[in-house]
C-alpha positions as a Python dict, from the first residue, in 0.01 Angstrom:
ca = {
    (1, 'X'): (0, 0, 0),
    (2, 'X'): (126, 46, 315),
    (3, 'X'): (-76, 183, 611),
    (4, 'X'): (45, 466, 850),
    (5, 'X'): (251, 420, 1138),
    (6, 'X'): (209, 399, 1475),
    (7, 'X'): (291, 759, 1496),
    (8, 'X'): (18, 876, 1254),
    (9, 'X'): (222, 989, 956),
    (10, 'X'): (209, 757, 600),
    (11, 'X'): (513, 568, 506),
    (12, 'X'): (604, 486, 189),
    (13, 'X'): (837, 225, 59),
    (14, 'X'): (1106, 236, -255),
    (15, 'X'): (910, 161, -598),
    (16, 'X'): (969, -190, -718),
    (17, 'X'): (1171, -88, -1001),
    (18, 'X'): (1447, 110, -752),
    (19, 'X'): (1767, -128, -688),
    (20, 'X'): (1849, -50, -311),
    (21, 'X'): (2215, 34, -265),
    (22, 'X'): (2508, -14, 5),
    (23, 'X'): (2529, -262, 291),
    (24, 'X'): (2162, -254, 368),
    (25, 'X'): (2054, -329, -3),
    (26, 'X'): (1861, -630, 128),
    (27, 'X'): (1675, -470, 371),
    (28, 'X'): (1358, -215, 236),
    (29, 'X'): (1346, 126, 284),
    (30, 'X'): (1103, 315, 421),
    (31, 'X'): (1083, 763, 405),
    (32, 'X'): (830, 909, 645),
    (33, 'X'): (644, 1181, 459),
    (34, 'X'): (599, 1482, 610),
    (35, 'X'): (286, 1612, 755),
    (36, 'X'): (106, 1838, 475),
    (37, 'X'): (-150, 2015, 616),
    (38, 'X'): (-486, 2084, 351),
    (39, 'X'): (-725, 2369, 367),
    (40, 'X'): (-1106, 2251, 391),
    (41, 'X'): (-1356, 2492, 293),
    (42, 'X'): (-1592, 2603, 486),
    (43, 'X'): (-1952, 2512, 521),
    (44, 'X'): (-2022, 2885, 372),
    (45, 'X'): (-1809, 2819, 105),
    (46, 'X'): (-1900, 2472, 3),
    (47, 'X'): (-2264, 2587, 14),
    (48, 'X'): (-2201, 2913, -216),
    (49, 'X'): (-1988, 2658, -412),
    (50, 'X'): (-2280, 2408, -483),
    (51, 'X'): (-2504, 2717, -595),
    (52, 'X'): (-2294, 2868, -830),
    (53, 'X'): (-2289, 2498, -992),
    (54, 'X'): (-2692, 2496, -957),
    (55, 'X'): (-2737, 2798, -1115),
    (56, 'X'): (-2503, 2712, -1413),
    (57, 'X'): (-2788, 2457, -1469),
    (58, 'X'): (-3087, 2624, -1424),
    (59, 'X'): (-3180, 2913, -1119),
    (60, 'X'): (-3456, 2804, -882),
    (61, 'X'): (-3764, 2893, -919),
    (62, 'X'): (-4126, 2814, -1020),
    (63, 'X'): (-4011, 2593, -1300),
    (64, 'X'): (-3826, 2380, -985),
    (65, 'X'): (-3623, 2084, -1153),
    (66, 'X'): (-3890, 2027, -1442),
    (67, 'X'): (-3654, 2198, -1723),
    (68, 'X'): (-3352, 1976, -1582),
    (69, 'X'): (-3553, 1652, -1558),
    (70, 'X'): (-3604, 1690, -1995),
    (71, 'X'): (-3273, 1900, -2042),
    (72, 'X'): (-2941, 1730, -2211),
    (73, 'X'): (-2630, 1646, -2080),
    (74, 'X'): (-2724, 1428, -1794),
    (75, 'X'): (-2659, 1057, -1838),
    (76, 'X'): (-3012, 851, -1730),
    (77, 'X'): (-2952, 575, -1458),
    (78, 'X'): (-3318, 457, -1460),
    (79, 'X'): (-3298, 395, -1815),
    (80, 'X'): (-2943, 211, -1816),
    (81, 'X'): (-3124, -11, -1500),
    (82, 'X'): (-3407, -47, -1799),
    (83, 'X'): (-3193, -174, -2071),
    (84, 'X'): (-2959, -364, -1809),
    (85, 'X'): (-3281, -571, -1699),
    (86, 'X'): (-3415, -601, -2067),
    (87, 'X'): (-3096, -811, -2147),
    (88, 'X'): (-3112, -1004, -1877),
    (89, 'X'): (-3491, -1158, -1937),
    (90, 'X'): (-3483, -1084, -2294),
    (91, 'X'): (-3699, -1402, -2399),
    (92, 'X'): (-3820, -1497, -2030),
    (93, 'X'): (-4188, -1280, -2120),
    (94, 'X'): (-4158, -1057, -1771),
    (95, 'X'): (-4321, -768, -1844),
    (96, 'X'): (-4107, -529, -1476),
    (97, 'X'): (-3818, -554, -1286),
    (98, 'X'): (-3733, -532, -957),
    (99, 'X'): (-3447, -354, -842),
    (100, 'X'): (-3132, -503, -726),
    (101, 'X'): (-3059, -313, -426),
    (102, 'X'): (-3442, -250, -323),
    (103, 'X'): (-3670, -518, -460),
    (104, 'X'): (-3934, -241, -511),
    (105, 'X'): (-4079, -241, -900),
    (106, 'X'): (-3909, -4, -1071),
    (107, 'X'): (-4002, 47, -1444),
    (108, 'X'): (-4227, -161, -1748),
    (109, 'X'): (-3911, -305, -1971),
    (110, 'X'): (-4169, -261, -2216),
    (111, 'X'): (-4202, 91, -2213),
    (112, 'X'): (-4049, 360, -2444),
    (113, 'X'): (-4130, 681, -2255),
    (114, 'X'): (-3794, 850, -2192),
    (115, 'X'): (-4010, 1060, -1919),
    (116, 'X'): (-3924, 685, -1724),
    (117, 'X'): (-3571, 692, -1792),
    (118, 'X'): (-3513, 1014, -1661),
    (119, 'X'): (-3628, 912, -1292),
    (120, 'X'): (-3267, 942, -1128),
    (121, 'X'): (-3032, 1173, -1374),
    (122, 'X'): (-2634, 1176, -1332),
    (123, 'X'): (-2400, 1486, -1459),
    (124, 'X'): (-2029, 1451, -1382),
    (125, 'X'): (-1927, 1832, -1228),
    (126, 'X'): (-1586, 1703, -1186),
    (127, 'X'): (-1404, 1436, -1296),
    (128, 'X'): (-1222, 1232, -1049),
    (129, 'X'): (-823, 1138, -1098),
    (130, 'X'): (-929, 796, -1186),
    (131, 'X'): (-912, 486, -1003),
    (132, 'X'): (-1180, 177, -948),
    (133, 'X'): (-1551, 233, -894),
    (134, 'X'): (-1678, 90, -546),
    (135, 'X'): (-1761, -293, -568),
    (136, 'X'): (-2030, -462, -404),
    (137, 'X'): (-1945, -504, -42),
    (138, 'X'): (-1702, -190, -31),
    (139, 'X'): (-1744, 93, 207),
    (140, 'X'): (-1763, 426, 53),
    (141, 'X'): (-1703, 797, 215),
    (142, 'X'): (-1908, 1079, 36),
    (143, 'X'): (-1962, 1472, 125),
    (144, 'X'): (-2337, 1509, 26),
    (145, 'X'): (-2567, 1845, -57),
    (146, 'X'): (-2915, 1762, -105),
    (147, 'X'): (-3174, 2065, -201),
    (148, 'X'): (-3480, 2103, -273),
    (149, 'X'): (-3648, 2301, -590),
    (150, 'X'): (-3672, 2619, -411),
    (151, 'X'): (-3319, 2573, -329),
    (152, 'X'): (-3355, 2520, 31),
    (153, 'X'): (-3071, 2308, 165),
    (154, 'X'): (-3197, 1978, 311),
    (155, 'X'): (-2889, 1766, 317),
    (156, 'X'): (-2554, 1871, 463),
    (157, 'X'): (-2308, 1574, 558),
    (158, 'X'): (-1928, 1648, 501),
    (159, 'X'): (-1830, 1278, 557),
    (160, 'X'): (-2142, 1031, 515),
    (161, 'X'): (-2036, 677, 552),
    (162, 'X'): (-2229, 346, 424),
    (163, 'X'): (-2181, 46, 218),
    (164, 'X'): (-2408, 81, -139),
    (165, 'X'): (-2662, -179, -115),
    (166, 'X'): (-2733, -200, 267),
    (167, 'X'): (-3055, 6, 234),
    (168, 'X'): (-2884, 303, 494),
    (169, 'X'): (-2950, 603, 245),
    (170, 'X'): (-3200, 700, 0),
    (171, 'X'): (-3183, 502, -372),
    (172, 'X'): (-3052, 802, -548),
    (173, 'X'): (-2697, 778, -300),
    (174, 'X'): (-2731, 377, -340),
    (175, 'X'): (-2735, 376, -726),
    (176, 'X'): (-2573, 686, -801),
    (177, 'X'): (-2274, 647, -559),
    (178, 'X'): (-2118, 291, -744),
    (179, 'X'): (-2113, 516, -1077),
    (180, 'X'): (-1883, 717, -968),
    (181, 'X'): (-1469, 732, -923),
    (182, 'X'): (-1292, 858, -602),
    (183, 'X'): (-1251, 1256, -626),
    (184, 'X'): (-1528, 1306, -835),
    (185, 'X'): (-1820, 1544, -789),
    (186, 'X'): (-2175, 1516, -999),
    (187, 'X'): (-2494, 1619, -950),
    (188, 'X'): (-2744, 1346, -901),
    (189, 'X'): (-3122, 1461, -978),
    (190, 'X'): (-3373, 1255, -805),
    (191, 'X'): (-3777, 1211, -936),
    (192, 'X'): (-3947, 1124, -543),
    (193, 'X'): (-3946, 710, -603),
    (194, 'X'): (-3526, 765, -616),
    (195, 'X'): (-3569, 1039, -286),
    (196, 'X'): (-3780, 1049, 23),
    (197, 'X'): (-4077, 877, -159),
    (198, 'X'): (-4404, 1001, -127),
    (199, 'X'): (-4471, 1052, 159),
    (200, 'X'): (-4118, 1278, 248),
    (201, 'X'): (-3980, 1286, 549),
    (202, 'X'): (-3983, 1495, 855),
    (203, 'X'): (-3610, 1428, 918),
    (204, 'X'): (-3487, 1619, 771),
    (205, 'X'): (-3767, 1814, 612),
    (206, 'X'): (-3857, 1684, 280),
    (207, 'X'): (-4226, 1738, 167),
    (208, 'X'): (-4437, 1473, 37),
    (209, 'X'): (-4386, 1361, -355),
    (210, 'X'): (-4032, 1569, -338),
    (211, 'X'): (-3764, 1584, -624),
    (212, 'X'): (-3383, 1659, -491),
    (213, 'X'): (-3078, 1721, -649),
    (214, 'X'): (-2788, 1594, -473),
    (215, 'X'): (-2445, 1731, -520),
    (216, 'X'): (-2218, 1417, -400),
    (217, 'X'): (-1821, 1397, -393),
    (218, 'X'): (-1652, 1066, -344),
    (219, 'X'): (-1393, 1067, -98),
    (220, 'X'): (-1271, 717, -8),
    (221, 'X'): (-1335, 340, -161),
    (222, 'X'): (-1233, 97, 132),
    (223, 'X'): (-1332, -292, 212),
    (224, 'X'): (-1657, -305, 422),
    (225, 'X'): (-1651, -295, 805),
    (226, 'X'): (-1820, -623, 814),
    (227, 'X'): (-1705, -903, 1023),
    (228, 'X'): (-1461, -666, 1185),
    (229, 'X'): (-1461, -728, 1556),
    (230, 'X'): (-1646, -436, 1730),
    (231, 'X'): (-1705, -366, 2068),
    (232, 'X'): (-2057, -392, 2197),
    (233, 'X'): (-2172, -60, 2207),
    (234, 'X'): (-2109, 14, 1837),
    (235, 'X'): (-2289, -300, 1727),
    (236, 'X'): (-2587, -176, 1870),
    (237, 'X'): (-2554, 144, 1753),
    (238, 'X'): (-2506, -29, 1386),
    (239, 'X'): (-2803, -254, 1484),
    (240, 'X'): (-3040, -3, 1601),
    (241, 'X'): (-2935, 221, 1278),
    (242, 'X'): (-3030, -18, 1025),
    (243, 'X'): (-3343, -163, 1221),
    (244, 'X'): (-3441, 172, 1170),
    (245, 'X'): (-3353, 247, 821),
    (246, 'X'): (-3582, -150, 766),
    (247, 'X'): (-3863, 60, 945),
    (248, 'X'): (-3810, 363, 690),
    (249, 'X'): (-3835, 154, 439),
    (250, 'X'): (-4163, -43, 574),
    (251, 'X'): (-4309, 248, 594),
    (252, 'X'): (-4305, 349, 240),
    (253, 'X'): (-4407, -49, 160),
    (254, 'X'): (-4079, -114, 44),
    (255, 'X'): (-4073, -425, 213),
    (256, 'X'): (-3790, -629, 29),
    (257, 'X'): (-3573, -332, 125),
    (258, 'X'): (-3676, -332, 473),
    (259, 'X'): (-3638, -693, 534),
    (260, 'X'): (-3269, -628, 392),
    (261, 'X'): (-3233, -341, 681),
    (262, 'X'): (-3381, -592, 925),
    (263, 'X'): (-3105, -889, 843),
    (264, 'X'): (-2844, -643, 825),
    (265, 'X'): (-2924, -542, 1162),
    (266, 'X'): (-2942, -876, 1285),
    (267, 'X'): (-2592, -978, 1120),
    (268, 'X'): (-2403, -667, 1300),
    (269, 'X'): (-2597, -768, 1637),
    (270, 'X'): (-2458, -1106, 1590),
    (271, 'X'): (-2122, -1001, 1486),
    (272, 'X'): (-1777, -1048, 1644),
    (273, 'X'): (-1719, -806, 1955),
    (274, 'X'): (-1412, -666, 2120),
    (275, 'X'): (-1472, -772, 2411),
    (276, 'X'): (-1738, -996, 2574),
    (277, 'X'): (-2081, -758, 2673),
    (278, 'X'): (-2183, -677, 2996),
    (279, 'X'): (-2491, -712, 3169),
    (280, 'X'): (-2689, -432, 3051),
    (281, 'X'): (-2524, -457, 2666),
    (282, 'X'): (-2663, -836, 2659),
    (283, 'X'): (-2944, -785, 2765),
    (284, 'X'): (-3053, -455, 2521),
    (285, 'X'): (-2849, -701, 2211),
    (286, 'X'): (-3107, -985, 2284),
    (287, 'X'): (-3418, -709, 2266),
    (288, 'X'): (-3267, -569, 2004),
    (289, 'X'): (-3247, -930, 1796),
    (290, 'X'): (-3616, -976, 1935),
    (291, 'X'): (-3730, -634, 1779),
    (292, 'X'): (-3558, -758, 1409),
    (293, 'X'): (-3707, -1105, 1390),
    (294, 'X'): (-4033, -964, 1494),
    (295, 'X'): (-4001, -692, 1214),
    (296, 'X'): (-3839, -959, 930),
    (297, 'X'): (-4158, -1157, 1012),
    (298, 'X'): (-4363, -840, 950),
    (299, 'X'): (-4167, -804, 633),
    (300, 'X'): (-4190, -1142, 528),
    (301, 'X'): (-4555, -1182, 554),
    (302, 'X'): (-4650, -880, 342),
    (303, 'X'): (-4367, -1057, 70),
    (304, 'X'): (-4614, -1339, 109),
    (305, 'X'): (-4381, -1599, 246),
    (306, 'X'): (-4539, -1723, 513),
    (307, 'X'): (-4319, -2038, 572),
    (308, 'X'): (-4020, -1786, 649),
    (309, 'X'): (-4224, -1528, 867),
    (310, 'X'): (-4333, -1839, 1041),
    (311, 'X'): (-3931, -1920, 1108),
    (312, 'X'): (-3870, -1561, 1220),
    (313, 'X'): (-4097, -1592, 1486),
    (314, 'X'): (-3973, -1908, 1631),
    (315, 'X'): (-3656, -1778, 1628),
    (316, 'X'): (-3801, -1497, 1832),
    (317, 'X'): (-3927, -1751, 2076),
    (318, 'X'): (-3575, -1903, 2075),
    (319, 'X'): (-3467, -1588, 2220),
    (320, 'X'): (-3761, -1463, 2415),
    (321, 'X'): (-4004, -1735, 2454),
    (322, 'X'): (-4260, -1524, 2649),
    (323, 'X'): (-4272, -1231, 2365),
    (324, 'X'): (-4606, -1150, 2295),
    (325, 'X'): (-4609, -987, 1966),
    (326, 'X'): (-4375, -1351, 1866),
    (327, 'X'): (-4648, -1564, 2006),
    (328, 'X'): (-4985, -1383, 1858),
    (329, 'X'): (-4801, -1381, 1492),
    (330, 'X'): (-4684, -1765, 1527),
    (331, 'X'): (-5049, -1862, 1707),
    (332, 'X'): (-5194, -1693, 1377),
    (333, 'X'): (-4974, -1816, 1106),
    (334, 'X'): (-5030, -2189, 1273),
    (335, 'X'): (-5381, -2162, 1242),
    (336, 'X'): (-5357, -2058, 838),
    (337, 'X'): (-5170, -2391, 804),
    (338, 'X'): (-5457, -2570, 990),
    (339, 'X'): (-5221, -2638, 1282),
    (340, 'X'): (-5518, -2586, 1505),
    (341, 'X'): (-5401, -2773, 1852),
    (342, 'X'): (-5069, -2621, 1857),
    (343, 'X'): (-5195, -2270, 1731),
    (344, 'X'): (-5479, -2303, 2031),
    (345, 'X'): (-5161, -2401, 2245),
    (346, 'X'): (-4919, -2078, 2137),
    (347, 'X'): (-5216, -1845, 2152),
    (348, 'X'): (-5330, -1968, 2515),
    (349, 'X'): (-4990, -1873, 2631),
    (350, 'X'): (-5019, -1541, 2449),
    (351, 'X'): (-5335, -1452, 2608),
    (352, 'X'): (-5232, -1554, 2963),
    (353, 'X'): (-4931, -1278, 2968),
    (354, 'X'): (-5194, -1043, 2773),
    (355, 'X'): (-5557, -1114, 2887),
    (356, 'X'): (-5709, -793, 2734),
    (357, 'X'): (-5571, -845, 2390),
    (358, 'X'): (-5935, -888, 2134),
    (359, 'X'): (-5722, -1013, 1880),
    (360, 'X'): (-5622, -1318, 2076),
    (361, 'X'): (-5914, -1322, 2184),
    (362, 'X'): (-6129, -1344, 1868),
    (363, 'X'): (-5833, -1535, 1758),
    (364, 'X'): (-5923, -1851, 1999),
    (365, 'X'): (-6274, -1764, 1932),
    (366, 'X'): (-6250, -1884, 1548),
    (367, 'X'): (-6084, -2149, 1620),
    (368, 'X'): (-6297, -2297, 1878),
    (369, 'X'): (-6572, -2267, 1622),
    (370, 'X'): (-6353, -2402, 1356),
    (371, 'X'): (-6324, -2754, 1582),
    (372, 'X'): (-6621, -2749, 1752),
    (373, 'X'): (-6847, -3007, 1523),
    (374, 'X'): (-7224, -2847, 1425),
    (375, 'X'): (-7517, -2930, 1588),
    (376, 'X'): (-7793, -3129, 1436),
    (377, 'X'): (-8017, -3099, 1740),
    (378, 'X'): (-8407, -3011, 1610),
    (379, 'X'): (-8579, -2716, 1774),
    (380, 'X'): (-8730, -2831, 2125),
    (381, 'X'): (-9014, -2594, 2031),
    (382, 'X'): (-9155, -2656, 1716),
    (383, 'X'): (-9463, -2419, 1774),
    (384, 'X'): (-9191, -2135, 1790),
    (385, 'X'): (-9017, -1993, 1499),
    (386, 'X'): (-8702, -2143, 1485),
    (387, 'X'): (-8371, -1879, 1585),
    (388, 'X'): (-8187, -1771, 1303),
    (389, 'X'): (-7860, -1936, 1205),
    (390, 'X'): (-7568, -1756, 1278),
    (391, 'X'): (-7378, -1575, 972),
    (392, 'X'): (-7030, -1686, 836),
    (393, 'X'): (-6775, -1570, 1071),
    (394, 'X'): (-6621, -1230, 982),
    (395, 'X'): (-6223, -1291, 978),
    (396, 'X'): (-6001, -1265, 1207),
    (397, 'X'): (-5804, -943, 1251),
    (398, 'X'): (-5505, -910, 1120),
    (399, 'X'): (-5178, -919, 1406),
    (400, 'X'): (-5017, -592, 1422),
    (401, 'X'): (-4788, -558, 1146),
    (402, 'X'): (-4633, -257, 1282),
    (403, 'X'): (-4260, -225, 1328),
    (404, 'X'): (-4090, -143, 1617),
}
C-alpha cells in the first residue's frame, strides 16, 4: 500500500483489476484523497465509556474482580499457555513451563485447577474489522485503561507504543495484545503475577498483590522500529527505557525477563544513528552500555550461568576498564573458577580505585588464605596451652547484585 505524500495526505492508486484508459493508459494513476477530519472522544468520555462497559460486567465493590475471575464468557489465556506447553513436552516428563516472553514459571502442566487457568482472562467488547494479528517482531499501537477493583483509574495512555515480547509493559499487555485484531476493544482481567506483581508499583499507584482489568483497543500493526537508523538522542532514550523496564523486572526476580530488557537496551544503544554522536552523547552511550553489561551480569548470575556473567563483565572492562562494580564481580567470579592469580590481579586493581570497599577487602583476604600453605610449626611453649585453631572461614560476601 502506498504511503502518504510529501504533502501529508494518502494517495491511492487504481485497483489492479481497473484497465487505465486514453493516451496515458501506461502510466498509473494516482487520486489524492481528501482530508477527512475524525472526532476523538474525550478523556471524559472514553472514561464514562469504559465504566458503562465495567458495570455491564459486574459494579465495583467489595466483591472487587472475584465474581469476574469464576464468571463465563471470558476466554482463559493462562490456560491456552497451559495446554499450548502440554503439547509441546507431552512425553519429555517436565512437570512447569516457563513462559515465552518472560522466562518466569508460570503454571504445573500437571494441574487441573481451572482457578490456574483463569490467571489472565480475555472478553472481546468489540470486534475489530478483521485483518492479521501482530507477529513477533511487529510494533503495535494500543489506547489502554487500567483500573483497579474499587474502580479507581490507574492506567490512562491514548496511544501506548511497544513491540510484544520486549519486556516494556506488564504480561497482561504482552500476552493479551498478540490475541487481538486491529480495531478491536476487550477487556483483559489480570490475577497480580499477569499485573504489577506483588509487590505493585508506586508508578503509577498499584498496591501490593493487585488484580487490574485493562480495557485495551488496538490501533495500528506496523514492522518494528528496529534497526531503523535513529539519531542519538532517541537511542538513549530507548536505551535508558528498557534498562529500566530490565530493573523492573529484577526487582520482582524476574530475571530472564530482565536480562531480555538489559540486551534490548544494549541492541538500541548499539544501533544505527542518524548522524554520528557528539561529545557528550558518546560519552553518556558508553555509560549507558557500562550500566547494561553490569546489570546482564547481575542477571546472569542469579540464572546461574556464571560462564556468561563472567563475559558480561569483560565486556564491561572492554568499555570501561577502570569500572569498579566490573572489576569486583569479574575478581569474584575468577576466584569461584579457582583462577586465583588473575582474580588476586583484577581485585588489586579494584581495591586501588576503591580502598574502603570490605568486600574487596575480605575478598583478597580469602584468597590469601586460600594460597597461603598451613603451618606445621609445633608450639614454642609447650608448658602453655596451645592457641586455638582458627574456625573455617565464613564466606565471602556476596558483590552487589543491585541494578543500576
Amino acid at each position: 500500500m502506498p504511503g502518504p505524500s510529501p504533502g501529508g495526505s494518502p494517495e491511492r492508486e487504481t485497483g489492479a483489476g481497473e484497465r487505465p484508459r486514453g493516451p496515458g493508459r501506461d502510466r498509473r494513476v494516482r487520486f489524492r484523497l481528501p482530508h477527512t477530519a475524525i472526532a476523538v472522544p474525550s478523556v471524559r468520555e472514553e472514561e464514562q465509556l469504559f465504566y458503562r462497559r465495567l458495570e455491564a460486567l459486574a459494579v465495583p465493590g467489595p466483591g472487587g474482580f472475584g465474581p469476574l475471575f469464576a464468571s463465563d464468557g471470558w476466554s482463559d489465556l493462562t490456560g491456552e499457555r497451559r495446554r499450548a506447553a502440554q503439547a509441546r513436552t507431552a512425553g519429555t516428563g517436565e512437570s512447569w513451563a516457563r513462559s515465552a516472553n518472560f522466562g518466569a514459571p508460570v503454571l504445573a502442566l500437571n494441574a487441573s485447577s481451572s482457578a490456574e487457568d483463569r490467571l489472565l482472562r480475555k472478553r472481546v467488547m468489540r470486534a475489530g474489522p478483521g485483518g492479521p494479528r501482530p507477529m513477533p517482531g511487529q510494533e503495535v499501537s494500543v489506547k489502554v485503561l487500567g483500573a483497579l477493583e474499587d474502580g479507581g483509574l490507574v492506567e490512562r495512555d491514548p496511544r501506548l507504543i511497544f513491540v510484544p515480547g520486549h519486556g516494556d509493559v506488564v504480561q497482561a499487555l504482552e500476552l493479551g495484545v498478540p490475541t487481538m485484531q486491529p480495531g478491536e476493544v476487550s477487556f483483559f482481567l489480570a490475577a497480580f503475577p499477569y499485573a504489577y506483581g506483588r509487590p505493585g508499583s508506586r508508578e503509577p499507584d498499584v498496591p501490593p498483590e493487585a488484580p487490574l482489568l485493562f480495557e485495551v483497543t488496538l490501533l495500528e500493526v506496523r514492522d518494528g522500529p528496529d534497526p531503523q537508523p535513529l539519531p542519538p538522542a532517541v537511542r538513549l532514550r530507548l536505551g535508558s527505557q528498557r534498562r529500566e523496564r530490565g530493573n523492573f523486572h529484577f526487582a520482582r526476580a524476574d530475571f530472564a525477563a530482565a536480562l531480555r530488557s538489559y540486551r534490548l537496551s544494549l541492541r538500541a544503544l548499539d544501533g544505527p544513528t542518524t548522524a554520528p554522536p557528539g561529545p557528550e552523547e558518546e560519552e553518556e552511550l558508553r555509560e549507558q552500555r557500562v550500566k547494561c553489561l553490569n546489570n546482564c551480569a547481575a542477571a546472569e548470575l542469579k540464572l546461574g550461568r556464571a560462564e556468561e556473567a563472567l563475559a558480561a563483565c569483560e565486556a564491561a572492562l572492554r568499555i570501561s576498564p577502570d569500572n569498579g562494580r566490573a572489576l569486583l564481580r569479574r575478581g569474584q567470579l575468577l576466584a569461584e573458577q579457582g583462577r586465583d592469580a588473575e582474580a588476586t590481579l583484577v581485585l588489586r586493581r579494584a581495591l586501588e580505585l576503591d580502598p574502603a570497599n570490605k568486600v574487596i577487602h575480605t575478598e583478597l583476604s580469602r584468597l590469601a588464605k586460600r594460597q597461603s600453605p598451613p603451618s606445621n610449626t609445633a608450639p614454642q611453649n609447650p608448658r602453655h596451652d596451645p592457641m586455638p585453631l582458627p574456625g573455617p572461614a565464613s564466606p565471602a560476601p556476596p558483590a552487589a547484585e543491585g541494578t543500576i
